[in-house]
C-alpha positions in Angstrom: 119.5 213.4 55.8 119.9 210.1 57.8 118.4 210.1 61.5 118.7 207.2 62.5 120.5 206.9 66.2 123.7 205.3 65.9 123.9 201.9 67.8 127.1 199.9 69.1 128.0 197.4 67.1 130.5 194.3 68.5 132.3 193.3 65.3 133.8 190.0 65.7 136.0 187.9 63.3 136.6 184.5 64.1 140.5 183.3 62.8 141.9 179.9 63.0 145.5 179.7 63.9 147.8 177.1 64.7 148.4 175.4 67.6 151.5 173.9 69.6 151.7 169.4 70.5 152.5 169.2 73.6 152.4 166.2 76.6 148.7 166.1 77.9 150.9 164.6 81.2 154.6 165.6 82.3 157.0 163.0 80.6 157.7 159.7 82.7 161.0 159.6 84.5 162.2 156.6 83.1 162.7 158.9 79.4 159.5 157.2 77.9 158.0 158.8 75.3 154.8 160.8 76.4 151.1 158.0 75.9 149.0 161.6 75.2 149.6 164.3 73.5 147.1 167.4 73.0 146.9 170.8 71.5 147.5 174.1 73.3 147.0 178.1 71.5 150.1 179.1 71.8 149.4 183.1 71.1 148.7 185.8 74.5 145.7 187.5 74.2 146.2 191.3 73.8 144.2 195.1 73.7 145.7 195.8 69.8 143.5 199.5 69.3 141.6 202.1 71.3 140.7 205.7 70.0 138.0 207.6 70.6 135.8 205.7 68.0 136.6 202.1 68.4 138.9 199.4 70.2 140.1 196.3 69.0 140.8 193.0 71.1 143.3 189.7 70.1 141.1 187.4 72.5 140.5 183.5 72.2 137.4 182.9 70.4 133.9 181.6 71.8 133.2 178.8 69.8 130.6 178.6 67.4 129.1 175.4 66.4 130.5 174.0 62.7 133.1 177.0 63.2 136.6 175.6 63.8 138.4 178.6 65.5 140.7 179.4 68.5 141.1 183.5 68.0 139.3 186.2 67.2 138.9 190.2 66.6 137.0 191.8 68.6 135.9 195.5 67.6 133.2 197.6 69.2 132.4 200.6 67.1 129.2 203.3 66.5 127.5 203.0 63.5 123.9 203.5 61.7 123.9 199.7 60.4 126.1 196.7 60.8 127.6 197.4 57.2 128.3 201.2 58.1 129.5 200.2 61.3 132.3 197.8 59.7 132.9 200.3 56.4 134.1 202.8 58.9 136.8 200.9 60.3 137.2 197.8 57.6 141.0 199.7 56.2 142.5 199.9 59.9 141.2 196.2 60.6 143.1 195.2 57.4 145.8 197.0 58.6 146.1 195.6 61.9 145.6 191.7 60.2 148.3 192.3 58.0 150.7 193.7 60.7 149.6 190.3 62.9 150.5 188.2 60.2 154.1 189.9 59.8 154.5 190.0 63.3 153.5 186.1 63.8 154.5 184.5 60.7 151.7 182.9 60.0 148.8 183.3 57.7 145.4 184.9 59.1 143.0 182.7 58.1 139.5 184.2 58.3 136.6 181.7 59.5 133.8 183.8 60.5 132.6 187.2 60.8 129.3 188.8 62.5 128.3 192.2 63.3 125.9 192.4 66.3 124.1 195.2 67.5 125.0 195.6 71.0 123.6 198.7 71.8 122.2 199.3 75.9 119.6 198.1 77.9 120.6 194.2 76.8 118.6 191.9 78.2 118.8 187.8 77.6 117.2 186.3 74.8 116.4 189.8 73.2 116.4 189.7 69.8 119.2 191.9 68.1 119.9 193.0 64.3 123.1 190.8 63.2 125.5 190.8 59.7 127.0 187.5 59.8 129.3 185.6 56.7 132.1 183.8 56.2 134.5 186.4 55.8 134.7 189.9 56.2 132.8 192.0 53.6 135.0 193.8 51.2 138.6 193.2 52.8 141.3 193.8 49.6 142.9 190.6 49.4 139.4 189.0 48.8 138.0 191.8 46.7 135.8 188.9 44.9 135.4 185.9 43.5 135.1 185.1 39.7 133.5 181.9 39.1 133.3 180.7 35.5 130.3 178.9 33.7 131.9 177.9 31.0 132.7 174.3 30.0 136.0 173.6 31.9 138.6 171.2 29.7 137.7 167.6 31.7 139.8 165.5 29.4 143.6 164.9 29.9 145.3 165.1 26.9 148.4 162.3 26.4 150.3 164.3 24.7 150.9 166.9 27.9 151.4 164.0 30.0 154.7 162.6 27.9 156.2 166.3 27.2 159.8 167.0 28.4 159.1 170.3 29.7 162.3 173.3 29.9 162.4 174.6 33.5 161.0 177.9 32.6 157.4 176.1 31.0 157.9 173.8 34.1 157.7 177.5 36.4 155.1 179.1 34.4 152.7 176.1 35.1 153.4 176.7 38.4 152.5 180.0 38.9 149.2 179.5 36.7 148.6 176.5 39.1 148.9 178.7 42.0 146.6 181.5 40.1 144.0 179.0 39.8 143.8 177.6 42.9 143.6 180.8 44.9 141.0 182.6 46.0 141.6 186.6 45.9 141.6 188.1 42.9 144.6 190.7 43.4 147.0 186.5 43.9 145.2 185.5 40.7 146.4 188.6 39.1 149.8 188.6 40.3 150.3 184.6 40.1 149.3 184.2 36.4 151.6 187.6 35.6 154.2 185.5 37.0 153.5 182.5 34.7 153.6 185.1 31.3 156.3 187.3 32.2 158.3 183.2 32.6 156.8 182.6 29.0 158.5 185.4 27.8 161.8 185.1 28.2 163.8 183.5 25.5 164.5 179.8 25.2 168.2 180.7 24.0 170.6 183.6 24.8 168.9 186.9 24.5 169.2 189.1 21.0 169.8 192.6 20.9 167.4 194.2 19.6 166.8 198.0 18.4 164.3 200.8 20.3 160.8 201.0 18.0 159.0 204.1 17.8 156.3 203.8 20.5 153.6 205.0 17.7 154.5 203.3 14.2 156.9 200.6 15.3 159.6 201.7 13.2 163.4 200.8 14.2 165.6 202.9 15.7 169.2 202.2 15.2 171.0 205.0 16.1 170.3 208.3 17.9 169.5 210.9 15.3 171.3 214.0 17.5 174.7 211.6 18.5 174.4 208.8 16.5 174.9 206.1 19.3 173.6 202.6 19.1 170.2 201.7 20.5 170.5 198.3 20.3 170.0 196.7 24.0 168.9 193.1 25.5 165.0 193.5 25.5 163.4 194.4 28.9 160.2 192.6 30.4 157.8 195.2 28.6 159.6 194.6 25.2 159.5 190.8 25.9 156.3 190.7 27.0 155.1 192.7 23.9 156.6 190.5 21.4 155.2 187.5 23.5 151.5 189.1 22.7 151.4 191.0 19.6 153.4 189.0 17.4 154.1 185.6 18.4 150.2 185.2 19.9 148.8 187.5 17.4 146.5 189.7 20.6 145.5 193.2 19.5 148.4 195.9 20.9 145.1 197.6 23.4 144.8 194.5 25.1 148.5 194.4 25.8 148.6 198.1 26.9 145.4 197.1 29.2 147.2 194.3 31.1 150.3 196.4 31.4 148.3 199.2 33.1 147.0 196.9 35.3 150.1 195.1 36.2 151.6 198.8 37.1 148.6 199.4 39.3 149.3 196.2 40.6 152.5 196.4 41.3 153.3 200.3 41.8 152.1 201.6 44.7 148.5 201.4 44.8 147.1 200.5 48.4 143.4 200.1 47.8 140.9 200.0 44.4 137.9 201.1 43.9 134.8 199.8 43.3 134.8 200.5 39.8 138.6 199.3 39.4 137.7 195.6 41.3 135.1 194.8 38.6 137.6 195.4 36.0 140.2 193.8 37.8 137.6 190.9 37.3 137.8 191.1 33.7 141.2 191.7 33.4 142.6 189.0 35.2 140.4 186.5 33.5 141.6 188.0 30.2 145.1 187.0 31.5 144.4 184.0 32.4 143.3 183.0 28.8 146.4 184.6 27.7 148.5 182.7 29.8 147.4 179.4 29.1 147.7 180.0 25.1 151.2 180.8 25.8 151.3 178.1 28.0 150.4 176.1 24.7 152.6 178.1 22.1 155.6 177.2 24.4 154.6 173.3 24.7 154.3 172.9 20.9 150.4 172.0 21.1 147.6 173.0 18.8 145.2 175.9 19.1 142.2 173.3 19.5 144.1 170.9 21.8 143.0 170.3 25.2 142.6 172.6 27.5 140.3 174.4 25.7 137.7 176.6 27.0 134.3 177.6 25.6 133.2 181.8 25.6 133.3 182.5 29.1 130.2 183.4 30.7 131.0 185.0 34.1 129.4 185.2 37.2 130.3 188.2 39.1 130.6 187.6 43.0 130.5 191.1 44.8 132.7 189.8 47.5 132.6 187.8 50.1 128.6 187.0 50.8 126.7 188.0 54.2 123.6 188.0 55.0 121.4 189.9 57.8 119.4 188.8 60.6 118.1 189.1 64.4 119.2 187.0 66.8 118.9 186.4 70.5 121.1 187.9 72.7 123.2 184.6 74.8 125.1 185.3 78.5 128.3 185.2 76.5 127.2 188.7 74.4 126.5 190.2 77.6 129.1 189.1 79.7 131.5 190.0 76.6 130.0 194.1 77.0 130.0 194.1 80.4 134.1 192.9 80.5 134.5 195.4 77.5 132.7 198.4 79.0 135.4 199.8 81.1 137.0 200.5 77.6 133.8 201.6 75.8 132.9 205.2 78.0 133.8 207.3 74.9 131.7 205.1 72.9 128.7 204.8 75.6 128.1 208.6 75.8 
């Protein structure tokens, strides 16, 4: 059984967001065009949360040196340790990010995070227990990184150069662009999806095909009670099948694993699991690879042709990385209690 007193933790995440051009003087009389212009934040600061077991605070941020930032989140909550402390309240902090960025249009673009032990008496320059990183620990949209140690293709092959691509291999090289250049796992997922389910659509007017017995893959023509016709334009799953198993030659439980993941993807699930995150890991990188051979198939090149990749040998990145450590406490921790403790009595007791 855990002891340990809970403390008060002041979770704080640093965000950089953008700012308005404006005069730095009033504009001349005469209609002249303004000699200096600055930058001004643009967004009111605002109370977001309270409850009994935490608040949450939209405030302009204190800068940190090599930290380019203008807002912040600032949370005080109870907790045992700096990582129990943010685990309790890490799904409404998501929440409340997301609903910012619908609400402002913009993206929230994490910079910073820390976790400071903030507990009463404080006194100046006393050293307190800190989590500090980059990012957040463990927010969805960043579930973790997958970094490859594989030989990456670092030649440019001509022949891709002088292709004249269709507009749907032109789309799918898009998409797998945009899955490899961002940074959450979940937009990897989705983005390279994109990019196979493009692949999979026929080059000329769709066929009619038959329904196939799930099991054997025997053809179905006709209903065997009334005799009607099963033949139908193939759906994305169909397409997406015959994309895999018979024109890429992948084994059919490879198939069925991506399409379980794209329904858990795409169908409702709010938040994964540990367990599901490190196969989510797998998974996408398995999509990847199958993305760029179709990307090939579709372009006419080679098997061996450039890019090629050598047996990947991933690294597995638990998240976003922070690291613990004591501090001393500045007038701006102090000063930042002592404005927040007329919100913090239910906390204090």
């Amino acid at each position: 059984m855990n002891t340990e007193k809970e403390r008060l933790w002041r979770i704080r995440i640093w965000l950089q967001l953008p700012k308005k051009l404006v005069p730095a003087k009033p504009p001349r009389k005469n209609g002249e065009p303004p000699q200096q212009l600055k930058w001004v934040d643009i967004y009111p600061e605002s109370s977001l949360f309270r409850s009994k077991e935490f608040t949450v605070d939209f405030k302009r941020s204190e800068q940190l040196k090599g930290i380019e930032s203008n807002y912040m989140l600032q949370c005080f909550v109870k907790g045992n340790s700096p990582m129990s402390a943010w685990q309790s309240i890490d799904e409404k902090i998501e929440s409340i990010l997301d609903v910012l960025s619908f609400t402002l249009q913009i993206s929230m673009r994490r910079v910073y995070f820390e976790a400071l032990d903030l507990s009463p008496p404080l006194v100046l320059k006393g050293e307190r227990e800190s989590l500090v990183g980059n990012e957040p620990p463990s927010i969805q949209k960043n579930t973790a990184s997958h970094q490859i140690g594989d030989k990456w293709s670092i030649g440019i092959n001509p022949k891709l150069i002088a292709l004249k691509l269709d507009k749907r291999v032109e789309a799918a090289l898009r998409w797998y662009s945009k899955g490899l250049t961002s940074e959450a796992t979940v937009d990897k997922f989705a983005f390279f999806w994109i990019a196979l389910e493009s692949l999979s659509m026929p080059v000329k007017s769709p066929q009619q095909v038959f329904f196939k017995c799930q099991k054997c893959d025997h053809e179905i023509q006709k209903c065997p009670k009334c005799s009607y016709s099963t033949e139908h334009f193939p759906d994305a799953k169909e397409r997406l099948k015959e994309l895999v198993v018979s024109k890429l030659k992948k084994p059919l439980d490879l198939f069925e694993r991506l399409w379980k993941a794209r329904n858990m993807m795409f169908h409702g699930r709010t938040r994964l699991s540990s367990q599901e995150v490190k196969a989510l890991l797998d998974t996408t990188y398995e999509l990847r690879l199958l993305t760029m051979e179709a990307l090939k198939l579709r372009m006419g090149l080679c098997e061996n042709e450039p890019p090629v990749l050598i047996t990947p040998t991933a690294i597995m990145m638990p998240g976003q990385p922070v690291l613990t450590v004591r501090r001393k406490l500045t007038k701006g921790d102090i000063k930042s209690f002592l404005r927040s403790k007329p919100s913090l009595k239910n906390l204090l007791v």
